[in-house]
C-alpha positions in Angstrom: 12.9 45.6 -18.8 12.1 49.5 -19.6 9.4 51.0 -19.7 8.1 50.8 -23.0 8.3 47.1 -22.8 6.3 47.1 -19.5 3.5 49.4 -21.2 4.2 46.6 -24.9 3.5 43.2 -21.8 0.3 45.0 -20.3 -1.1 46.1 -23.2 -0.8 42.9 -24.6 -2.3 41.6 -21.4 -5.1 44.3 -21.7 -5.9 43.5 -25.4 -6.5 39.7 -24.9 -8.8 40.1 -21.7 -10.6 43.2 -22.8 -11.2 41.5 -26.3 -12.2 37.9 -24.5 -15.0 39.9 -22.3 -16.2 42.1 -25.7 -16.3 39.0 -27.5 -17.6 36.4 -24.8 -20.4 39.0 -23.8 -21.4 40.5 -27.2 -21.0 38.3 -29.7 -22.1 35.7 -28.2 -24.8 36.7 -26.6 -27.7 35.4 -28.5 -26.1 31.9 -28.2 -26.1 32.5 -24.1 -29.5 33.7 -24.2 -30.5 30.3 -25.7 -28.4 28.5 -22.9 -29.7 30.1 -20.0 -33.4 28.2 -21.1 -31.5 25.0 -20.3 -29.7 26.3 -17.4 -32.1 24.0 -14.6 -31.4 23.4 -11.4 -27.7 24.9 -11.5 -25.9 27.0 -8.9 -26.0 29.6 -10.3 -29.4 29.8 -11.7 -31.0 32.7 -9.8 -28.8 35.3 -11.4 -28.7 34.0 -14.8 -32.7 34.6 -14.9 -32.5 37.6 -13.2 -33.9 40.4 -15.4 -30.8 42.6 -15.0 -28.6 39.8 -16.6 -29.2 41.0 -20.1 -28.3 44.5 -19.1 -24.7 43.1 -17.7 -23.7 41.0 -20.0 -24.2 44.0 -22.6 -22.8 46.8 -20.2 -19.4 44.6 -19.8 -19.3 43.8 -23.5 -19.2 47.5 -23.7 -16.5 47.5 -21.6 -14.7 45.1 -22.9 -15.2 46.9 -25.9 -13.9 50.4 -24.7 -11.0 48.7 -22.8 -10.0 46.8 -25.7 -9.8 50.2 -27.8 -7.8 52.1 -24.9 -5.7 48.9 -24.4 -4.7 48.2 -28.7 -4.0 52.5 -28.6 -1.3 52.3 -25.4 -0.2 49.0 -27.7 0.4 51.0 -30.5 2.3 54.0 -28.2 4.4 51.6 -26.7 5.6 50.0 -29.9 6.4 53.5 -31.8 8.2 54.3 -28.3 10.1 51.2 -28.7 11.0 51.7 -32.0 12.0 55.0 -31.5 14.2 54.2 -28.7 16.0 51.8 -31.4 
């Protein structure tokens, strides 16, 4: 496999985890909000009322967000390189 189709696999890669975490995290973030009310007695339960988990669920949406952007760009390289190279 060359390089460009490397870059083409990871940036595929790149594009469907960044865009899960930007779209897990932000968009569905008021419906999680409502959830974590329910969340009793669960093992997890100390963190998810923590104050600071507001702040991270929107700081890795932002992430997700940026990575996403960086990830669908190198997409976009490695497909005119590919092309190119045709």
């Amino acid at each position: 496999m060359s390089d460009p189709e490397k870059r083409l696999v990871t940036s595929l890669l790149g594009c469907g985890l960044f865009g899960y975490a930007a779209v897990s995290c932000l968009v569905f973030y008021r419906r999680m909000r409502r959830r974590i009310t329910e969340y009793k007695d669960q093992p997890l339960e100390r963190m998810v009322h923590s104050p600071q988990y507001g702040l991270t669920m929107w700081l890795t949406g932002a992430i997700g967000v940026i990575g996403f952007a960086v990830a669908s760009w190198q997409l976009v390289l490695s497909v005119l390189a590919i092309l190119r190279g045709s």
